[in-house]
C-alpha positions as CSV (number, residue, x, y, z in Angstrom):
1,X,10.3,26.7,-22.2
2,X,11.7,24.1,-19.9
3,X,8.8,21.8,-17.5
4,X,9.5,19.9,-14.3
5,X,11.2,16.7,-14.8
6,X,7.8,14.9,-13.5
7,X,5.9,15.5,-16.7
8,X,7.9,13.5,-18.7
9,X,6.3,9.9,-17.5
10,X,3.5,11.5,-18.5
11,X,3.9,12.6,-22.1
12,X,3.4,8.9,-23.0
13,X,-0.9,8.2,-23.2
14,X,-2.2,5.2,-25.1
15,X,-5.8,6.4,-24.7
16,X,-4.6,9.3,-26.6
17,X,-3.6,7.5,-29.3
18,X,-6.6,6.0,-29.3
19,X,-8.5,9.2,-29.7
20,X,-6.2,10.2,-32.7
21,X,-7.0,6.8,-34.8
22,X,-10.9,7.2,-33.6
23,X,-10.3,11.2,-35.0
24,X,-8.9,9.1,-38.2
25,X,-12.2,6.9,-38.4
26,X,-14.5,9.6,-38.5
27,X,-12.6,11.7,-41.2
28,X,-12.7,8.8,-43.1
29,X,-16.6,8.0,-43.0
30,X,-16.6,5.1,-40.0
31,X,-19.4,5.2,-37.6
32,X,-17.6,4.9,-34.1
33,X,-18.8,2.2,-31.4
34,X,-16.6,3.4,-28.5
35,X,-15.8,0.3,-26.3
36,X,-12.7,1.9,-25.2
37,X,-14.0,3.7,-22.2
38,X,-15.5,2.5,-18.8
39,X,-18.3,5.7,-19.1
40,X,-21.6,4.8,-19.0
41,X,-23.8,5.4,-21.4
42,X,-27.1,4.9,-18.7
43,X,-28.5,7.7,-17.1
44,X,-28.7,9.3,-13.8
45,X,-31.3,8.6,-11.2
46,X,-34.2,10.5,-12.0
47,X,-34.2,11.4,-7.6
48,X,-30.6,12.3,-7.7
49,X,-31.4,14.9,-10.7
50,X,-34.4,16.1,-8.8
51,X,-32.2,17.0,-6.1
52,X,-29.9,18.5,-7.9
53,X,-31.8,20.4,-9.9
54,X,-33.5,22.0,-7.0
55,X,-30.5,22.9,-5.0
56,X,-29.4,24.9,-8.4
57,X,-32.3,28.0,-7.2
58,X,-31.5,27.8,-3.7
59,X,-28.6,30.4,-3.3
60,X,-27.3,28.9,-0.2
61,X,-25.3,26.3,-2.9
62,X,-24.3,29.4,-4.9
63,X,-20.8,29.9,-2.8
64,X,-17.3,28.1,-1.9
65,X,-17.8,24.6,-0.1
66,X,-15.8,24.2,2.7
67,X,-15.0,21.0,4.6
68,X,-17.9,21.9,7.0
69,X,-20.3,22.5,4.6
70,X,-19.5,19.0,3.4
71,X,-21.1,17.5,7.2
72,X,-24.7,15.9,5.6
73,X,-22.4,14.3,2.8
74,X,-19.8,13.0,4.9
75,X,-22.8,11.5,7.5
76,X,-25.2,9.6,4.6
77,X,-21.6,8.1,3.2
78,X,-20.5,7.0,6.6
79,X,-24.0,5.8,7.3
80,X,-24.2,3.5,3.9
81,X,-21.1,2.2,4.5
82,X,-22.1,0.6,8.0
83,X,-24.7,-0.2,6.7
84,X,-23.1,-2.4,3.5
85,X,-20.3,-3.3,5.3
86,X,-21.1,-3.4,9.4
87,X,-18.3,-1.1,10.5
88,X,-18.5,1.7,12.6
89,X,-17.5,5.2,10.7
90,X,-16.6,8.5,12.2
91,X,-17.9,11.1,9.7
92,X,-16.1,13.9,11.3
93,X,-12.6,12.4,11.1
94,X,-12.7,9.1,8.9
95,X,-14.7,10.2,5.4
96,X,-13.5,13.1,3.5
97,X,-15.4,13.8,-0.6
98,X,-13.4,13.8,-3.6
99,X,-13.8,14.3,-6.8
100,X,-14.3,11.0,-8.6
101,X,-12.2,8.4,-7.0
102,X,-9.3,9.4,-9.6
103,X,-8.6,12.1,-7.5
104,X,-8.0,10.4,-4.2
105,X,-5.6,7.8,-6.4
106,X,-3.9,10.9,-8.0
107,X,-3.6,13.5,-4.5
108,X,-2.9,10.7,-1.7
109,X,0.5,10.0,-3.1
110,X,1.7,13.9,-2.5
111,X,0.6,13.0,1.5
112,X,2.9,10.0,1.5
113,X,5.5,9.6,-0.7
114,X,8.8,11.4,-0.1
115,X,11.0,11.5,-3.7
116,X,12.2,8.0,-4.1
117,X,10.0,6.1,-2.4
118,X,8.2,3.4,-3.7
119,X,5.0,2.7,-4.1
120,X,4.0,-1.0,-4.7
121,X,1.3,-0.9,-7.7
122,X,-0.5,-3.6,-9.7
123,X,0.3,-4.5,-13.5
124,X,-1.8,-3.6,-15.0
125,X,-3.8,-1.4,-13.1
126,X,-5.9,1.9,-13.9
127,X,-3.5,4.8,-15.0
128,X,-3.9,7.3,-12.7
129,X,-2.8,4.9,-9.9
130,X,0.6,5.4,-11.5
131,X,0.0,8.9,-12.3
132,X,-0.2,10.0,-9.1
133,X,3.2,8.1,-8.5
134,X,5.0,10.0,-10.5
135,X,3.6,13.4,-9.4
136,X,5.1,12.5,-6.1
137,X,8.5,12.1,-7.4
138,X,7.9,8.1,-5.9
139,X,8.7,5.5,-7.8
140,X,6.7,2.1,-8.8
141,X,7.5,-1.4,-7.9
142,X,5.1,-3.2,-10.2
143,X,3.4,-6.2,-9.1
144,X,2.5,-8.5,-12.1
145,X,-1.3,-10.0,-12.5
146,X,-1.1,-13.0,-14.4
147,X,-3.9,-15.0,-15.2
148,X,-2.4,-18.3,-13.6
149,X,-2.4,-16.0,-10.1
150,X,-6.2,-15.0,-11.0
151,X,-4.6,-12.0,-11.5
152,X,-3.9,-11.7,-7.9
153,X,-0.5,-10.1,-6.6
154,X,2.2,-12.4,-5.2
155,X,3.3,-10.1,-1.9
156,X,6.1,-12.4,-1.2
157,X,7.7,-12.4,-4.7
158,X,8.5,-8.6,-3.8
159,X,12.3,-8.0,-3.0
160,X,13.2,-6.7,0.3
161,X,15.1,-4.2,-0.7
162,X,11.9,-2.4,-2.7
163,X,9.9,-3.5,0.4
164,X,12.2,-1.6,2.9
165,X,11.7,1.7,0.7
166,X,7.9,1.1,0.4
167,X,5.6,3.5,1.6
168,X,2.2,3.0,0.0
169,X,0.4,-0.3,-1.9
170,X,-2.6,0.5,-4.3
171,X,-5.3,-2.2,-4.5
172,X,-8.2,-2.1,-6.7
173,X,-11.1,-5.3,-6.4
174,X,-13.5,-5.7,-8.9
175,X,-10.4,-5.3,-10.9
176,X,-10.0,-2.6,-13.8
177,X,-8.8,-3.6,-16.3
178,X,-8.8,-7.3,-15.6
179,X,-12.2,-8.2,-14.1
180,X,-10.4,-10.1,-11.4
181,X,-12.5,-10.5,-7.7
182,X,-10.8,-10.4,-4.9
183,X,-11.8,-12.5,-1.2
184,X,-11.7,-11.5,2.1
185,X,-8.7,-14.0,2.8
186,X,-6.7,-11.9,0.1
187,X,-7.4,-8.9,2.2
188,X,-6.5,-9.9,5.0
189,X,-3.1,-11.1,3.5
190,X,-2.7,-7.9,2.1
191,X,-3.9,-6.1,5.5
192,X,-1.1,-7.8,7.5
193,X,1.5,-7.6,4.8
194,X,0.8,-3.8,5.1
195,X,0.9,-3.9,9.1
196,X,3.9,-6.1,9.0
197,X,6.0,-3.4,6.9
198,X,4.4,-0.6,7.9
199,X,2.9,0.2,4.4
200,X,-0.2,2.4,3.5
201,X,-2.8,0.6,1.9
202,X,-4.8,2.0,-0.9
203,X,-8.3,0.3,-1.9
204,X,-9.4,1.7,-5.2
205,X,-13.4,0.5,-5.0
206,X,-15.5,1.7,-7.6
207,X,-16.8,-1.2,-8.7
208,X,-18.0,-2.4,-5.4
209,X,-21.7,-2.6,-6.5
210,X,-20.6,-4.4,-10.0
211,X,-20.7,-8.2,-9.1
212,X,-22.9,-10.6,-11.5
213,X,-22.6,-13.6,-9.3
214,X,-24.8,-12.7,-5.8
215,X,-21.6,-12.3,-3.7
216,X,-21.4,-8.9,-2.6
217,X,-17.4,-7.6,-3.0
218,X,-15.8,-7.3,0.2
219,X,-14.2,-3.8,1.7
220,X,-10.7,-4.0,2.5
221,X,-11.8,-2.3,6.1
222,X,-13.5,-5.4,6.6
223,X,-10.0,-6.7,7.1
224,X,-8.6,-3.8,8.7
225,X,-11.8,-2.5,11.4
226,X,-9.8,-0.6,13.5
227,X,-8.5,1.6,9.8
228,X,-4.6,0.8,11.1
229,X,-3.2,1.6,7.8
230,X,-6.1,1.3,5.1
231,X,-7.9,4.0,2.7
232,X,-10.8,3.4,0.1
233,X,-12.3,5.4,-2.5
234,X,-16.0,5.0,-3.7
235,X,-17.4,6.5,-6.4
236,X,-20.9,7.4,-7.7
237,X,-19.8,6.8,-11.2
238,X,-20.6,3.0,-12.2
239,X,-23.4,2.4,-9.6
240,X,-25.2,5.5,-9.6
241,X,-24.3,6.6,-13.5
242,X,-22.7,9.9,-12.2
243,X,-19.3,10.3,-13.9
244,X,-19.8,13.2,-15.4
245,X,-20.6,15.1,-11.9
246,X,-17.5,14.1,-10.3
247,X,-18.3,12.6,-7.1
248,X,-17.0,10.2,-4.6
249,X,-15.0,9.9,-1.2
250,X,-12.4,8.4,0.9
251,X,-13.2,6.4,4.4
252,X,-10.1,5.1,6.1
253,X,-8.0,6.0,8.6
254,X,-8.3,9.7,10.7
255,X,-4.3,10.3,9.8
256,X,-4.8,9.1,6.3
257,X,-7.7,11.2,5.7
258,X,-6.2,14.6,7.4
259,X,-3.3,14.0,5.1
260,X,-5.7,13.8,2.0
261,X,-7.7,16.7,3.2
262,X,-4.4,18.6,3.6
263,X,-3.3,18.3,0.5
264,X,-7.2,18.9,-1.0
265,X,-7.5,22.2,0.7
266,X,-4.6,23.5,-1.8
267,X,-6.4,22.6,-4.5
268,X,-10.0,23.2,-4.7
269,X,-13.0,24.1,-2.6
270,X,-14.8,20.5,-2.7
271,X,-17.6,20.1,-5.4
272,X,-20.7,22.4,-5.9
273,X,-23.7,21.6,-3.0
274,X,-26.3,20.9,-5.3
275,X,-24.1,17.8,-6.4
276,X,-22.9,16.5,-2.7
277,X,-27.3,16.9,-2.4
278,X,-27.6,14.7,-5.5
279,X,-25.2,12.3,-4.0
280,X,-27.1,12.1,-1.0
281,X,-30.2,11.4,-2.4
282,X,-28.4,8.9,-3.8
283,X,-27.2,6.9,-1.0
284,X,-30.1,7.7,0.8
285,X,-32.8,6.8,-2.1
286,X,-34.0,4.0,-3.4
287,X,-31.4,1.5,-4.7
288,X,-33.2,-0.6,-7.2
289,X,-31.8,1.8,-9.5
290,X,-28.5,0.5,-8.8
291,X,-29.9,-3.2,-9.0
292,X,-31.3,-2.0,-12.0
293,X,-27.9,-0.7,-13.3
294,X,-25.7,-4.1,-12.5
295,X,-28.4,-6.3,-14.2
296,X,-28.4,-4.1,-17.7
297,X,-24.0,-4.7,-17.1
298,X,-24.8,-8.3,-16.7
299,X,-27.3,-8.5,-19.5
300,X,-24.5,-6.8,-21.7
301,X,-21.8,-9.2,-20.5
302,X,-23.6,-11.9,-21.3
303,X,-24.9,-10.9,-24.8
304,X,-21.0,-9.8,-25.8
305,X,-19.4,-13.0,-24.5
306,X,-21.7,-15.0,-26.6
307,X,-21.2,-13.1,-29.7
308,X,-17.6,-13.3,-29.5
309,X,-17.6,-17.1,-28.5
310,X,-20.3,-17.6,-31.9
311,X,-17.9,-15.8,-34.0
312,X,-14.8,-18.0,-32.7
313,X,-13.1,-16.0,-30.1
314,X,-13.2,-17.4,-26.7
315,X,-13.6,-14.9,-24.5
316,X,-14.5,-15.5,-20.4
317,X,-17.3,-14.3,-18.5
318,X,-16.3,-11.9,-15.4
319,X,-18.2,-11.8,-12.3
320,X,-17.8,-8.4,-11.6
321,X,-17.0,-4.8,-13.0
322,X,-18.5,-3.7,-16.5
323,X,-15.5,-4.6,-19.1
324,X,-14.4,-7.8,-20.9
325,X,-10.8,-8.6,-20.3
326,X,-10.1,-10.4,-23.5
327,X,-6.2,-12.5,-24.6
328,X,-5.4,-11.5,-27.8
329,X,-4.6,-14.4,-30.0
330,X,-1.0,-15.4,-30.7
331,X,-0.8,-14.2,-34.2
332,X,-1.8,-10.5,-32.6
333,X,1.4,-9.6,-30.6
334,X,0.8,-5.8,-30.3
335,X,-2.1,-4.5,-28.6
336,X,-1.8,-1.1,-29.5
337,X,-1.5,-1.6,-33.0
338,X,-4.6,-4.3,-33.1
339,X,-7.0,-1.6,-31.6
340,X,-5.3,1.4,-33.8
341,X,-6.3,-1.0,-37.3
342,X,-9.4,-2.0,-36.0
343,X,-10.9,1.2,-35.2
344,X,-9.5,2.5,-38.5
345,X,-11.2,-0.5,-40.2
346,X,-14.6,-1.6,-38.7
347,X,-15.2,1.8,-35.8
348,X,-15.2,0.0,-33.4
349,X,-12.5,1.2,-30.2
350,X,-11.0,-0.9,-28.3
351,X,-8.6,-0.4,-25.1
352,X,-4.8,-1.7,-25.6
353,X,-4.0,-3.6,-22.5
354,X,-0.5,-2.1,-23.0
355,X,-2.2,1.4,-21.9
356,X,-2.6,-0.4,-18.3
357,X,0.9,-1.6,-18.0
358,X,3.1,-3.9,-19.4
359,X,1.6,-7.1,-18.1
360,X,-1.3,-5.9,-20.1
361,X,0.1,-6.3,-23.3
362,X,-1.2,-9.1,-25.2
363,X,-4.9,-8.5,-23.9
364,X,-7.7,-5.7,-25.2
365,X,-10.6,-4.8,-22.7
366,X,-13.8,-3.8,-24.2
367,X,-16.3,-1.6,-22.2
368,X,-19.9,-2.8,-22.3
369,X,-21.3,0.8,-22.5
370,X,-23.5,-0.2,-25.6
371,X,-26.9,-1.7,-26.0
372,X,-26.7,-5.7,-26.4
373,X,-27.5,-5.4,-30.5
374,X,-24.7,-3.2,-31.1
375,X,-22.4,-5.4,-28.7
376,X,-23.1,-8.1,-31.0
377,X,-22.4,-6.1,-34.3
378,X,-19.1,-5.2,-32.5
379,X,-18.4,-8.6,-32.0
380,X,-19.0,-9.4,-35.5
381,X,-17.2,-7.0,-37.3
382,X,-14.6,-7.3,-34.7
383,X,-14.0,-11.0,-35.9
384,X,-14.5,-10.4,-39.2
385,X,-11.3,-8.0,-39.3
386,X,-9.3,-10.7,-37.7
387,X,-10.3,-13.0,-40.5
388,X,-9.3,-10.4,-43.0
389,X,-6.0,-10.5,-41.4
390,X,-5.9,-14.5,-42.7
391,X,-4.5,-14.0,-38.4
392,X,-7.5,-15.9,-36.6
393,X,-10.0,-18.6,-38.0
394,X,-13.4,-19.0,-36.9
C-alpha cells in the first residue's frame, strides 16, 4: 500500500518513543511520574462544568454546529479579548473557534502555503507548528533560539533568498518549550518585518495567562491593531484546565480568518454546544480560578527549581508558561537517550529537547503537572541517576 509523500516527515515522533520506554517502565514494575507532557493534572472550573453539564439535556445542543450557531462564543471571546488587551474585535468576521489551538497551527498552513513555500518557524518550537508545514507541502526555514538571544529569533540573520519564498512566520510567547517571554518591542519588530515582506504572522498564545512575574504577556495585535497580517490562537487548555474538551479560537485578520474557516468547513462541524457554553462561562465567570491556576504553576516552579538546585543541578526559574527548560550537562550529549534511561531507571518522563527541534538538543523540559512533594522526589531520583552515571557530581 503506497501513502502520500507528506507522511513521511511524519513517521519520525520522539514523544512516541517516549511512550514505548514509559510502556517499558511499567512492564517492568516502575511507578511513572509523567513530566513529559504539558496536560494538566488540575481540574476544570466547577461553573464551566455546570454549564456543560446542563446543555448535555437541552436537545437544542444535540445537532451539527455551524458557524452561526457559534455567534454567543465568538462574542464573549471577542469581548475578553478587548477587554485584556484594549482592541476593538469584530466577532462576525475577526474570531473564528477551533479545536485546541493545535488545530489552527496544524489547518492555517493549507490556507497559505502553496508547495514549496516557506514557512519561517522557530527551533525549537511546539511540533505541530511544523506539522502543519509539512501537510502543506511548504517547507521550513528554521529560526534558531539560543539562550545567548533569550531565545529570541534573529529576523535579519534570515537569507533573502528564503525570505523572498516566505509566506507565513509562526510565533509562540510564553515560549513552549523554552520558557522564553517575549516584549512588545519584539512584536513590533516582528509585526513590521512581516509588513515589510509581506509575510503572515502566526501568534501561537496559549500561555497568555501563565506569567509568574506581575507582567501581563503582550498580544501580538497589540502591535498590529489594524490585524494587517497577524493571527492568534487562544486556548482554554492551561488557564481554564480544559484540554481534554478541545477548545480555543483564532482573532486576527477578516482574510486570515475566512481562509481558516474555509479550510475548517471541510473538515468538521465545530465542537459540541454544550462545550462552546462551558467556554463561555468561562470567559465570562469568575477568574480567580485562573489566578488560582497560575499561582499553583508558580508554587510548583518554585518548589522543582529548588529541588533540583539542592541536589546540584542548576536549573533557572521562568517567568512564564508551566515547564522547566533545563541544559543538560556536558557529559549528557543525547537527549533522547537521557530521558529513554531515566524513565527506564527511576519512572520518571522527561521530554527530549531534540523532539522540538534541533536546537533543542542538549536541553530536557520537564512539565510541572505534579503536586510539589512529588516534584521534589522527581528531582531527587532524577539526580541520583545522574550520579549513578559517575556523569554529574553533586
Amino acid at each position: 500500500m503506497q501513502f502520500a509523500n507528506r507522511l513521511a516527515p511524519l513517521q519520525t515522533n520522539v514523544f512516541a518513543d517516549m511512550d514505548r520506554a514509559k510502556g517499558r517502565a511499567r512492564a517492568a514494575g516502575k511507578k511513572i511520574v509523567d513530566l513529559s507532557l504539558g496536560s494538566s493534572d488540575l481540574p476544570t472550573p466547577v461553573h464551566v462544568l455546570d454549564a456543560i453539564a446542563t446543555a448535555v439535556h437541552d436537545p437544542i445542543t444535540h445537532g451539527y454546529n455551524l458557524f452561526e450557531s457559534t455567534r454567543a462564543f465568538r462574542q464573549a471571546a471577542a469581548r475578553w479579548y478587548t477587554q485584556k488587551f484594549g482592541i476593538a474585535v469584530d466577532p462576525e468576521t475577526e474570531v473564528l473557534p477551533l479545536i485546541g489551538s493545535q488545530e489552527g497551527t496544524a489547518h492555517l498552513p493549507l490556507a497559505i502555503l502553496n508547495p514549496g513555500d516557506f514557512a519561517l518557524l522557530t527551533d525549537p518550537c511546539y511540533p505541530s507548528h511544523a506539522g502543519g508545514i509539512h501537510l502543506a507541502n511548504g517547507q521550513i526555514y528554521s529560526m534558531p533560539l539560543l539562550a545567548e538571544k533569550d531565545f529570541l529569533p534573529v529576523f535579519s540573520d534570515i537569507p533573502a533568498a528564503v525570505i523572498a519564498q516566505a509566506r507565513l512566520m509562526v510565533l509562540s510567547y510564553p515560549h513552549n518549550p523554552t520558557t522564553a517571554t517575549a516584549t512588545p518591542d519584539f512584536f513590533a519588530e516582528a509585526v513590521a518585518f512581516c509588513q515589510k515582506h509581506d509575510l503572515v504572522l502566526v501568534h501561537d498564545f496559549p500561555y497568555a495567562d501563565h506569567c509568574f512575574n506581575g507582567k501581563p504577556a503582550p498580544s501580538v495585535l497589540q502591535a498590529d491593531r489594524d490585524k494587517t497580517c497577524s493571527i492568534e490562537f487562544f486556548s482554554f487548555s492551561k488557564a481554564y484546565n480544559m484540554g481534554g474538551f478541545r477548545i480555543a479560537y483564532a482573532i486576527g485578520n477578516p482574510e486570515l480568518i475566512l481562509a481558516l474557516r474555509q479550510v475548517k468547513a471541510t473538515v468538521d462541524f465545530n465542537q459540541y454546544q454544550g462545550i462552546l457554553r462551558g467556554a463561555i462561562a468561562a470567559l465570562n465567570g469568575p477568574q480567580d480560578c485562573v489566578r488560582a491556576t497560575v499561582n499553583t504553576f508558580k508554587n510548583r516552579r518554585d518548589a522543582m527549581v529548588n529541588a533540583l538546585n539542592h541536589y546540584g543541578w542548576a536549573v533557572p526559574s521562568p517567568d512564564a508558561t508551566m515547564y522547566l527548560w533545563a541544559r543538560l550537562p556536558e557529559e549528557f550529549n543525547d537527549s533522547i537517550d537521557f530521558c529513554v534511561r531515566l524513565v527506564e531507571a527511576t519512572g520518571v518522563a522527561l521530554a527530549p529537547g531534540r523532539g522540538f527541534g534541533k536546537s533543542g538538543e542538549g536541553y530536557v523540559r520537564f512539565a510541572l503537572v505534579q503536586s510539589p512533594e512529588i516534584l521534589e522526589q522527581a528531582a531527587q531520583h532524577i539526580v541520583e541517576f545522574m550520579n549513578r552515571k559517575n556523569k554529574f557530581s553533586v
